[in-house]
N, CA, C and O atoms as a Tinker XYZ file with bonds, in Angstrom:
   388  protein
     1  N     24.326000  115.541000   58.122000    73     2
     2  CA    24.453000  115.912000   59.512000    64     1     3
     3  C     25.628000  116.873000   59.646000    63     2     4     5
     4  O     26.694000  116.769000   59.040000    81     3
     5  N     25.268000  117.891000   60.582000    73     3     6
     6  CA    26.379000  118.854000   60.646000    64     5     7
     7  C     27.503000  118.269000   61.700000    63     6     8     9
     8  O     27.055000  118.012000   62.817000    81     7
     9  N     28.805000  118.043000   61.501000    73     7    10
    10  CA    29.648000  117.457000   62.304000    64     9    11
    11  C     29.951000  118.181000   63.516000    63    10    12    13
    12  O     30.131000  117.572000   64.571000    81    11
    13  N     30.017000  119.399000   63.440000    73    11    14
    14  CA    30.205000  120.462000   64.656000    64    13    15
    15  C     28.933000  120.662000   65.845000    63    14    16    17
    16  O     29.209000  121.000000   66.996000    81    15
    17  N     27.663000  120.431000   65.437000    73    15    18
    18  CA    26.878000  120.398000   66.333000    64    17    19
    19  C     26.026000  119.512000   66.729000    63    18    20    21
    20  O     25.268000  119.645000   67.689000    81    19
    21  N     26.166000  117.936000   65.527000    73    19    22
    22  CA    25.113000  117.539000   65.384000    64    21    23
    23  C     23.535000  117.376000   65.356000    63    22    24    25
    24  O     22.679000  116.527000   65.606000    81    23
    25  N     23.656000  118.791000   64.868000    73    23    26
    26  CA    22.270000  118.687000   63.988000    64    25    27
    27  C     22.126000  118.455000   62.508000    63    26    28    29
    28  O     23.144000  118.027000   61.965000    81    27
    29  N     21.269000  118.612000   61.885000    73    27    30
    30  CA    21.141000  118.126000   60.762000    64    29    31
    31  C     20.925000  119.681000   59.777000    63    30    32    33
    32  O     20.799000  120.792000   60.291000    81    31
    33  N     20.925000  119.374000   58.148000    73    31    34
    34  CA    20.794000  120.786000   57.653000    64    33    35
    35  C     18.931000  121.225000   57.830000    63    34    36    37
    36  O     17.970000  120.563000   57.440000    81    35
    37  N     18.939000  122.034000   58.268000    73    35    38
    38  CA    17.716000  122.604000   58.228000    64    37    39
    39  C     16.572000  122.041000   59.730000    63    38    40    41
    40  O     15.357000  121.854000   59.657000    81    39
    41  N     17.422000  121.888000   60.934000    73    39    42
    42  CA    17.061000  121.875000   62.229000    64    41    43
    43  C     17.615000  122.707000   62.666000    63    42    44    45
    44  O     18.606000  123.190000   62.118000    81    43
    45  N     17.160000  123.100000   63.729000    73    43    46
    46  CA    17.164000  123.962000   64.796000    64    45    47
    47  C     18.232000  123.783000   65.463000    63    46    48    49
    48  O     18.377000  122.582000   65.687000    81    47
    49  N     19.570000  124.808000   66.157000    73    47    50
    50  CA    20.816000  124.564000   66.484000    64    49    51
    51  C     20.071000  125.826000   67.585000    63    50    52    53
    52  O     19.504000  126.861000   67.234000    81    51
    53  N     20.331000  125.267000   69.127000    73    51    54
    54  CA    20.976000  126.939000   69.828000    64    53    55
    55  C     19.528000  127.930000   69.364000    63    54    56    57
    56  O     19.611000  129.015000   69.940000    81    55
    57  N     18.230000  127.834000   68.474000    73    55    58
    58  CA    17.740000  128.973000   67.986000    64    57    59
    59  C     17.784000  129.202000   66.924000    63    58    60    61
    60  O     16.921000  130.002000   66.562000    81    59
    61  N     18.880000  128.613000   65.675000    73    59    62
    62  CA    19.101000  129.081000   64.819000    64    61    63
    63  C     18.992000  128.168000   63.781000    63    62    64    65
    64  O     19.474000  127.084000   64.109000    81    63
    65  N     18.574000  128.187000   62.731000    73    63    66
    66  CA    18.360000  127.175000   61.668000    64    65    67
    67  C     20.039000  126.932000   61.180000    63    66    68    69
    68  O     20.925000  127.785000   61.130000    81    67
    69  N     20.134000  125.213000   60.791000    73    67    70
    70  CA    21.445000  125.289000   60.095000    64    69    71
    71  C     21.527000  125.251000   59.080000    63    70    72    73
    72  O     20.939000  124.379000   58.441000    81    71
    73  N     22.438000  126.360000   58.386000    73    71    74
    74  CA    22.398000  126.440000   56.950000    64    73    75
    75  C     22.970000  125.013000   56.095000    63    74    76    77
    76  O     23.534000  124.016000   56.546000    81    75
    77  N     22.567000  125.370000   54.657000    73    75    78
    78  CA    22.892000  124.489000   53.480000    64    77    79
    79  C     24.182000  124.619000   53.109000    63    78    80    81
    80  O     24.552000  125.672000   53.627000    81    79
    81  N     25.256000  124.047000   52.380000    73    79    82
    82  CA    26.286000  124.335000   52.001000    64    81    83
    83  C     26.322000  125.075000   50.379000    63    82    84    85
    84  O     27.301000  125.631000   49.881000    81    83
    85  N     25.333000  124.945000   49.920000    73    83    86
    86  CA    25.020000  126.268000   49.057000    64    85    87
    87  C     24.646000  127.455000   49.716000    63    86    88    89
    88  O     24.996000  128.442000   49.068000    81    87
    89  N     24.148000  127.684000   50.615000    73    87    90
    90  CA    24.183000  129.161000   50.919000    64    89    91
    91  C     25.352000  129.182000   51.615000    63    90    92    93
    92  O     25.576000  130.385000   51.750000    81    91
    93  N     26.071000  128.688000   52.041000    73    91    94
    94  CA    27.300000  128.887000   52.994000    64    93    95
    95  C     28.082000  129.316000   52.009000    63    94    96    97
    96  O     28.392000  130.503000   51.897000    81    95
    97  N     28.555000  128.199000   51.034000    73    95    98
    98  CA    29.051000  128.371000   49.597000    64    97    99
    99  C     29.195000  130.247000   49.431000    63    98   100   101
   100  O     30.133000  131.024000   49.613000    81    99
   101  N     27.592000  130.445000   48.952000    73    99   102
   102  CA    27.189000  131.701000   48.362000    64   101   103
   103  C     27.684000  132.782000   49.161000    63   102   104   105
   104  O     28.314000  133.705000   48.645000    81   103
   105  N     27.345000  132.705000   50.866000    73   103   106
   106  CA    28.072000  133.800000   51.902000    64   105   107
   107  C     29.279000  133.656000   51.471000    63   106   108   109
   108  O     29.621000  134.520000   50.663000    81   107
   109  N     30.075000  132.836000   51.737000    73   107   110
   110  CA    31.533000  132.942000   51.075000    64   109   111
   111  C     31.874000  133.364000   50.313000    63   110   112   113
   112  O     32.839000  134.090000   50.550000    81   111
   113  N     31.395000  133.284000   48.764000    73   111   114
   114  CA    31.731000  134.098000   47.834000    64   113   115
   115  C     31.351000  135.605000   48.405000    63   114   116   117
   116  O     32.095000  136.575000   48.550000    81   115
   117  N     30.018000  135.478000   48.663000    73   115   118
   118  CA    29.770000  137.164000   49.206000    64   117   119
   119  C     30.387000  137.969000   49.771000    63   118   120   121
   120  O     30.646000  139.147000   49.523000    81   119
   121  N     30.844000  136.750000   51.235000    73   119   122
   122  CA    32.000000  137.474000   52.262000    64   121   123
   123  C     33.649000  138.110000   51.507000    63   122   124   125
   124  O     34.298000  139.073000   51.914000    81   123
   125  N     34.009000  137.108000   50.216000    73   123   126
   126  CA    35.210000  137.501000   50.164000    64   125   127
   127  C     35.735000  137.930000   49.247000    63   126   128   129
   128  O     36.760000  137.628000   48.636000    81   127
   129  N     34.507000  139.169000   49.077000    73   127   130
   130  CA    34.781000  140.462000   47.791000    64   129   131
   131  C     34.739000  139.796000   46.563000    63   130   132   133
   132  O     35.230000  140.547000   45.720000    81   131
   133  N     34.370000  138.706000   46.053000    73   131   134
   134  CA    34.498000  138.024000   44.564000    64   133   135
   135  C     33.418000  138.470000   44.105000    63   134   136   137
   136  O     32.346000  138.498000   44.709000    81   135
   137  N     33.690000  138.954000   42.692000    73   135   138
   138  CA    32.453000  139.777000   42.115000    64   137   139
   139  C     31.993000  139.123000   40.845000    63   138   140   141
   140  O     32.628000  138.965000   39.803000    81   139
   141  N     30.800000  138.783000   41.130000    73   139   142
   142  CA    29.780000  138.297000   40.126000    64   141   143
   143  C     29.704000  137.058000   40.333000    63   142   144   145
   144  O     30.429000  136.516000   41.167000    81   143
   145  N     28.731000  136.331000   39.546000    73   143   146
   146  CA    28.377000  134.683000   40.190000    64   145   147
   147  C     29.041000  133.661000   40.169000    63   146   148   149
   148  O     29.905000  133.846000   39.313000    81   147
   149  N     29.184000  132.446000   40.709000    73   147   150
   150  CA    29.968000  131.646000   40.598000    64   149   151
   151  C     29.916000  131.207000   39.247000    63   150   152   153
   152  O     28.814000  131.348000   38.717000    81   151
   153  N     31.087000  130.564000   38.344000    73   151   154
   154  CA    30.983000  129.996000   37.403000    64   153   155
   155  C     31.379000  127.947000   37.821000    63   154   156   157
   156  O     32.109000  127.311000   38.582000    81   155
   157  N     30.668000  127.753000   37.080000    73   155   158
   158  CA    30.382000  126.374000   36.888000    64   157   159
   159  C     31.534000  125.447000   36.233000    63   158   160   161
   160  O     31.977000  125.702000   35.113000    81   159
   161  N     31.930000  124.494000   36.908000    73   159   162
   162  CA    32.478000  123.237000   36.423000    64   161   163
   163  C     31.819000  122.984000   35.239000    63   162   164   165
   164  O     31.008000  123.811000   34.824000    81   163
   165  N     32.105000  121.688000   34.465000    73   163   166
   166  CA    31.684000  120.765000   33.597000    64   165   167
   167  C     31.226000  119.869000   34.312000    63   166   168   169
   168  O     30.221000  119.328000   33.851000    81   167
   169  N     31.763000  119.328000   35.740000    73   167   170
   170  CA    30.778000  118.592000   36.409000    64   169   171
   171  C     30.175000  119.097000   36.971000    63   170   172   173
   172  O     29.761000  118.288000   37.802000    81   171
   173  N     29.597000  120.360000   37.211000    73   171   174
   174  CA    28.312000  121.269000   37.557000    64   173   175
   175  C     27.225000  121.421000   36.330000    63   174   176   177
   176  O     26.029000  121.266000   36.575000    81   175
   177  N     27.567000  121.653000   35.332000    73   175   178
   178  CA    26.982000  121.726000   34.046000    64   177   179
   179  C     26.129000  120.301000   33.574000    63   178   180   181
   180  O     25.018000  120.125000   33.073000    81   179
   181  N     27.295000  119.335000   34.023000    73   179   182
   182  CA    26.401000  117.947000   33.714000    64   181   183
   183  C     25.568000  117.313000   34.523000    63   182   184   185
   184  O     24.814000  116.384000   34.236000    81   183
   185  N     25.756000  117.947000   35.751000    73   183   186
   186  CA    24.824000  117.521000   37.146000    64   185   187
   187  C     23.450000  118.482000   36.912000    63   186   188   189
   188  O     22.403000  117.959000   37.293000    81   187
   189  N     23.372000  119.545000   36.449000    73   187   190
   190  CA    22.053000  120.404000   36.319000    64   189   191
   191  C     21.506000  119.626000   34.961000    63   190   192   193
   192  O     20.371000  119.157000   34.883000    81   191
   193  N     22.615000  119.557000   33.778000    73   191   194
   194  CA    21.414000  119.393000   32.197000    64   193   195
   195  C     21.191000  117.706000   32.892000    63   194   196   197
   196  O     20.043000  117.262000   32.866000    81   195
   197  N     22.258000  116.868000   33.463000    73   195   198
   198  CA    21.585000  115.658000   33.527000    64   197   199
   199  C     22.546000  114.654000   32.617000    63   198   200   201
   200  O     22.169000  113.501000   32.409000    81   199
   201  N     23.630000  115.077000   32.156000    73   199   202
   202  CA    24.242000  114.450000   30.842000    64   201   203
   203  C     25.855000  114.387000   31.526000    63   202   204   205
   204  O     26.379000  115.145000   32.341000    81   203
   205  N     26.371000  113.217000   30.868000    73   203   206
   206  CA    27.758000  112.426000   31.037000    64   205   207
   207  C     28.775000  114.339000   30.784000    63   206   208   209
   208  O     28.544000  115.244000   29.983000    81   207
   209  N     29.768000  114.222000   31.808000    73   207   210
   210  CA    30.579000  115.346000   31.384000    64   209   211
   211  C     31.110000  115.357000   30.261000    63   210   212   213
   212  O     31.167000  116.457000   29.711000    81   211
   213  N     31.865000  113.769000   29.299000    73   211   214
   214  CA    32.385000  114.146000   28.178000    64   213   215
   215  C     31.217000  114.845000   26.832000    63   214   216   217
   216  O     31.562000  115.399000   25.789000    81   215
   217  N     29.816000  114.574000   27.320000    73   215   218
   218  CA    29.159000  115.243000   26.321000    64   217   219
   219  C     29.088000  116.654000   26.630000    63   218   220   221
   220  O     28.869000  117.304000   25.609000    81   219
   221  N     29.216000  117.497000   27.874000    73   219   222
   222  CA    29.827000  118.770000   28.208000    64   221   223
   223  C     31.206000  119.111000   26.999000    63   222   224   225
   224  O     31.481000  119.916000   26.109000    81   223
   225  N     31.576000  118.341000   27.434000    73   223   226
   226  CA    33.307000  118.635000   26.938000    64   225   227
   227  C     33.457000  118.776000   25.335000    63   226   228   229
   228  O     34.016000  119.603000   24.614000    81   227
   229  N     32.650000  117.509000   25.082000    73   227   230
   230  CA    32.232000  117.523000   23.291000    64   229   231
   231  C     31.645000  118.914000   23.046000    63   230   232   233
   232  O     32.372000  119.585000   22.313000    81   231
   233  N     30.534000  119.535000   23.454000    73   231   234
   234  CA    30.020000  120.544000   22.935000    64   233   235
   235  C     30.400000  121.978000   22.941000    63   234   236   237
   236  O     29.858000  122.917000   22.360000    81   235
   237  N     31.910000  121.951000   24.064000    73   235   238
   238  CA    32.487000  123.140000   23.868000    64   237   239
   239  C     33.738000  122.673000   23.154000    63   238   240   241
   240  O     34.761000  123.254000   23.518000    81   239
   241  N     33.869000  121.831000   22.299000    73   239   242
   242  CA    34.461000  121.972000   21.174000    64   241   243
   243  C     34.338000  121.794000   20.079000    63   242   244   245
   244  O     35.202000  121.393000   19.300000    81   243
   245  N     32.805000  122.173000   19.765000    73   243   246
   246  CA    31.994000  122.163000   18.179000    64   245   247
   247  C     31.960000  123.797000   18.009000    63   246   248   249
   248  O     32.063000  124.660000   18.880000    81   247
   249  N     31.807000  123.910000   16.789000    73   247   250
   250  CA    31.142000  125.193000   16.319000    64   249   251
   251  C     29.941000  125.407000   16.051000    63   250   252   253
   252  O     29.247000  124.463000   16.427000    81   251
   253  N     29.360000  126.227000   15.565000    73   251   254
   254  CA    28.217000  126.803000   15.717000    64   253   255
   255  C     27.095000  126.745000   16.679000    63   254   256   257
   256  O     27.219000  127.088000   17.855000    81   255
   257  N     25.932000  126.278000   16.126000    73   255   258
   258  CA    25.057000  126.343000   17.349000    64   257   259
   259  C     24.897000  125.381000   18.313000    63   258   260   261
   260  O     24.113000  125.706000   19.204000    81   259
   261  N     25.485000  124.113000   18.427000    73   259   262
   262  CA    25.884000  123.363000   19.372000    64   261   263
   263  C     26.930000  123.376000   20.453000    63   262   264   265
   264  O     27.125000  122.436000   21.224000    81   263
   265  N     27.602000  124.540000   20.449000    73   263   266
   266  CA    28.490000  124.886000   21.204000    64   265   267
   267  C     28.447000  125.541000   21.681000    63   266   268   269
   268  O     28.523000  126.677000   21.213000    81   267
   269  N     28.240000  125.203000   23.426000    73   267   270
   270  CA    28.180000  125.380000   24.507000    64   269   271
   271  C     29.057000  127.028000   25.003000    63   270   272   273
   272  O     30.287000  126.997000   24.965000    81   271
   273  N     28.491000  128.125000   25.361000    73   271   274
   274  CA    29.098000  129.046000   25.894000    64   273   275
   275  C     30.154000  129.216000   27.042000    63   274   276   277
   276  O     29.847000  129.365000   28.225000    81   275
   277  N     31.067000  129.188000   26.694000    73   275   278
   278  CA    32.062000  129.185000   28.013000    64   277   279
   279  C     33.213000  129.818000   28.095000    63   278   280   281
   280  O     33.402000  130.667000   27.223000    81   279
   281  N     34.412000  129.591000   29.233000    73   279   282
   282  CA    35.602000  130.570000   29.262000    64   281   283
   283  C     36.715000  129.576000   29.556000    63   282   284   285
   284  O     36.527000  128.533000   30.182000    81   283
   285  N     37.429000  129.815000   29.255000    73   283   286
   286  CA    38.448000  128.854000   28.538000    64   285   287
   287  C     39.509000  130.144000   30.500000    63   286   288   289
   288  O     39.544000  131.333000   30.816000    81   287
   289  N     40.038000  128.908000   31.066000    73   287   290
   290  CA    40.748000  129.205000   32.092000    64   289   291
   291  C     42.167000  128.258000   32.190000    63   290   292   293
   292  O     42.306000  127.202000   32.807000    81   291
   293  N     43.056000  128.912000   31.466000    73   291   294
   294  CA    44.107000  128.074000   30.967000    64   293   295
   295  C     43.437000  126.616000   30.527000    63   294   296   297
   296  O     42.449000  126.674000   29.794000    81   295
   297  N     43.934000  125.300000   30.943000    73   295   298
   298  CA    43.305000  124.172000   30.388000    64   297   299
   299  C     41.809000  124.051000   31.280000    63   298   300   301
   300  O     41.165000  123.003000   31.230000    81   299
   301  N     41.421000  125.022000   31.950000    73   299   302
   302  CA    40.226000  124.547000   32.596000    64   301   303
   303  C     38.726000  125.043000   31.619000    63   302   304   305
   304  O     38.796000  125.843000   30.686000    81   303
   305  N     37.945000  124.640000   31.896000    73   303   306
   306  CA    37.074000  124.983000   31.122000    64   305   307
   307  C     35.644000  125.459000   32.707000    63   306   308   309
   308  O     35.090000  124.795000   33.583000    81   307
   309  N     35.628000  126.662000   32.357000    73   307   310
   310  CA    34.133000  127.211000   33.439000    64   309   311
   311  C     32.710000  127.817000   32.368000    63   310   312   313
   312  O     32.412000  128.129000   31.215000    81   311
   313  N     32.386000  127.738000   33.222000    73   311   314
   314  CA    30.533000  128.020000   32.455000    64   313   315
   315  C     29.987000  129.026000   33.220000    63   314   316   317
   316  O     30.057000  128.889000   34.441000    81   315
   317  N     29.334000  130.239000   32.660000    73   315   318
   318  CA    28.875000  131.454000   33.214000    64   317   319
   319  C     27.161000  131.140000   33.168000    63   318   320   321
   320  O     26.666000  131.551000   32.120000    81   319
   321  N     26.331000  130.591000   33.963000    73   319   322
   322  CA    24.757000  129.773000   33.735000    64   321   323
   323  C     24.471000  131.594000   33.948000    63   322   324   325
   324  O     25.201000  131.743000   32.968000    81   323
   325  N     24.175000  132.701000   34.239000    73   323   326
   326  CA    23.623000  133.761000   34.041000    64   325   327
   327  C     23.869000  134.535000   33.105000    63   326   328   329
   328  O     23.090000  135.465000   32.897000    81   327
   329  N     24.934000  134.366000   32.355000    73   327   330
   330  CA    25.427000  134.757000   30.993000    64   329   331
   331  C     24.505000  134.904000   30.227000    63   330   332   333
   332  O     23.910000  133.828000   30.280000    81   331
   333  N     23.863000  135.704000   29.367000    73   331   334
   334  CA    22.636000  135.764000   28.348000    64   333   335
   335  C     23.506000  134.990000   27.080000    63   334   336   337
   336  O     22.880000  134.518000   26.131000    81   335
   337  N     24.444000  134.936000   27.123000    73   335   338
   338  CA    24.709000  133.920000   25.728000    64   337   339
   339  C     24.570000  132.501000   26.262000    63   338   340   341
   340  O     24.337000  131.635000   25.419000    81   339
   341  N     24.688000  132.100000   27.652000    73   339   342
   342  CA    24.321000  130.869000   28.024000    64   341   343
   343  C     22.870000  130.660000   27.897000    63   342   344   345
   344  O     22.521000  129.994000   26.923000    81   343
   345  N     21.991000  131.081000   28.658000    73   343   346
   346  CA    20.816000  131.596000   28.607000    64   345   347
   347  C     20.251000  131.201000   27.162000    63   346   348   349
   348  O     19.604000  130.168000   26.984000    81   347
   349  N     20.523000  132.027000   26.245000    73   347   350
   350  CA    20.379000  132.311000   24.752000    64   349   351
   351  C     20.551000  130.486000   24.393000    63   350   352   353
   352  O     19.618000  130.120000   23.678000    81   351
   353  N     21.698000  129.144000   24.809000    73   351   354
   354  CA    21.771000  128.706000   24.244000    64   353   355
   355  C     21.368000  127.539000   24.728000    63   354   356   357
   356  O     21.452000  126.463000   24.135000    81   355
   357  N     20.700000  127.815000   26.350000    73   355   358
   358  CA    19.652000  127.046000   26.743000    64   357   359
   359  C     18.257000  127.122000   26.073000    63   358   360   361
   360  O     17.370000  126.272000   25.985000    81   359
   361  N     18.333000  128.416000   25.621000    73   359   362
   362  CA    16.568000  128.155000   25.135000    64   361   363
   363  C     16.731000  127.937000   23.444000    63   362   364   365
   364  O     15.790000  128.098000   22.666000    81   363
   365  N     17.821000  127.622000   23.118000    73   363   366
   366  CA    17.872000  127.663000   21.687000    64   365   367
   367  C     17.306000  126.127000   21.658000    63   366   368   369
   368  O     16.422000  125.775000   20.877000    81   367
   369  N     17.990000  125.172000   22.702000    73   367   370
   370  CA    18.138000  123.713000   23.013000    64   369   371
   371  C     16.593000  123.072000   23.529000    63   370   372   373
   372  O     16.219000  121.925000   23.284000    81   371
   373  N     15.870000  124.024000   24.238000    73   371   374
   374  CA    14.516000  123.708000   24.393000    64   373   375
   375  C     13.421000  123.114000   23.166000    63   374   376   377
   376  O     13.116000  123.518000   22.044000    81   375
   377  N     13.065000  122.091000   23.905000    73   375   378
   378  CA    12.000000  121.322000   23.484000    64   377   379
   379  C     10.564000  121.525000   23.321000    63   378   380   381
   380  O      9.956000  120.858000   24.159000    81   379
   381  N      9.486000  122.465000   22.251000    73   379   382
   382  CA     8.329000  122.598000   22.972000    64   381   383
   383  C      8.294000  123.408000   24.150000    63   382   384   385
   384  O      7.388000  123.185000   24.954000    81   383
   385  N      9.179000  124.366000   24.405000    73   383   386
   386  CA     9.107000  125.347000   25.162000    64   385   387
   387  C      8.729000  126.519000   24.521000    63   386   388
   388  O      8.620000  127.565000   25.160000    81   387
């Protein structure tokens, strides 16, 4: 429920549909000149594959082909999901795909 108007996401406000907090999210980045896509947490990474974050965390600190593409942000760790080396190491990981 939206606290400011009480409507809900995706009813009718005034005429106007209320947005999601991913597209709000996304205008924001849009609105405030940041260039190129958001990069991803480890708890973003483990909420999409479906898997505990320390197995995130494990796999960007293996070598070779089990290790996870990413950018090292002082001690933080972010994930680029449009990256073709990410990409590349999602479909390496596919099953019967």
């Amino acid at each position: 429920m939206d606290r400011a108007n009480g409507s809900r996401e995706g009813e009718s406000y005034r005429g106007q549909m209320v947005p999601s907090e991913k597209k709000l999210e996304r205008e924001l980045c849009m609105s405030s000149g940041v260039v190129g896509p958001k990069l991803w947490t480890a708890q973003d990474l483990a909420s999409y594959l479906a898997v505990p974050v320390g197995w995130i965390y494990d796999r960007t600190r293996r070598e070779g082909p089990e290790r996870i593409p990413h950018t090292k942000l002082g001690k933080y760790c972010r994930f680029d999901p449009a990256s073709p080396a990410f990409q590349d190491w999602l479909k390496q990981h596919q099953v019967g795909g």
